[in-house]
N, C-alpha and C positions, 0 to 999 in steps of 0.2 A: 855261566851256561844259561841263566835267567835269563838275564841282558841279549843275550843270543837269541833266544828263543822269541823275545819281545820284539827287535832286532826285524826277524822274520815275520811277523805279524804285521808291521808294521811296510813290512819293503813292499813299494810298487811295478817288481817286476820279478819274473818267477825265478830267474837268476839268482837276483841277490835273495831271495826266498831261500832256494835250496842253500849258496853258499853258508848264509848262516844256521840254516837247520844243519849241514852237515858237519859245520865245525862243532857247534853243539854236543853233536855226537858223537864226535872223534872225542871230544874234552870228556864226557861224560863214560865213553870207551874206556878211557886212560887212568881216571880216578877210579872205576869200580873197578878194575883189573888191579891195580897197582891196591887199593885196599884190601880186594880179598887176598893178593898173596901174602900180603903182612899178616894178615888174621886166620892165613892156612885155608880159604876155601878155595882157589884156583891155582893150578900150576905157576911153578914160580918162573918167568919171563922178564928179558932185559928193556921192558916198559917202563919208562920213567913218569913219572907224578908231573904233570903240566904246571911250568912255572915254579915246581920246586927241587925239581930232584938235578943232578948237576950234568951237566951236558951241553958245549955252545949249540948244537948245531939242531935239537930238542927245542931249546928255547927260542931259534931265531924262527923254528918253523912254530911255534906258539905264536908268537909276536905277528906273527907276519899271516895267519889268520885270524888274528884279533886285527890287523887292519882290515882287513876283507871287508869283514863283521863289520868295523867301521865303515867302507866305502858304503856296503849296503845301506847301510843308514840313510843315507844323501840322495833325493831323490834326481832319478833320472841317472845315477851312477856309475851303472854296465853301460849306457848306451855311448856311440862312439862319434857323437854330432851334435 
C-alpha cells in the first residue's frame, strides 16, 4: 500500500495518480475490514484478506491491480499514442 502510494506521487498524469491512490485504498479497505472482524470490532463480512485469504477470482482482481499500479509507474502510460 506504500509502494502504491509512492507509486502515485510519483505518476505523471492524474490517471495513473488516482488508479493507484484508489487501489491503495481498496487494499487498505480489505485489511482493516478483514482485521477488525477477527478482533470483533466490525461485522463479520465475506471480505477476504488481499493476497491471502483463498479465492481465485479475489486474487486475479489483486494481481490485476497491482499491474495497474505497475503500468502507472511508466511514464506516459495511460496515454494512447
Amino acid at each position: 500500500m506504500v509502494r502504491a502510494v509512492l507509486v502515485a506521487a510519483r505518476a505523471q498524469d492524474a490517471f495513473g495518480r488516482l488508479t493507484a491512490v484508489g487501489v491503495a485504498a481498496w487494499f487498505l479497505f480489505q485489511v482493516f475490514e478483514n482485521v477488525g472482524m477477527n478482533l470483533g470490532l466490525t461485522p463479520v463480512t465475506g471480505l477476504p484478506l488481499p493476497f491471502l485469504s483463498y479465492g481465485g477470482s479475489s486474487m486475479f482482481a489483486c494481481w490485476l491491480a497491482v499491474g495497474l499500479v505497475n503500468n502507472a509507474q511508466l511514464p506516459g502510460a495511460f496515454r494512447s499514442g
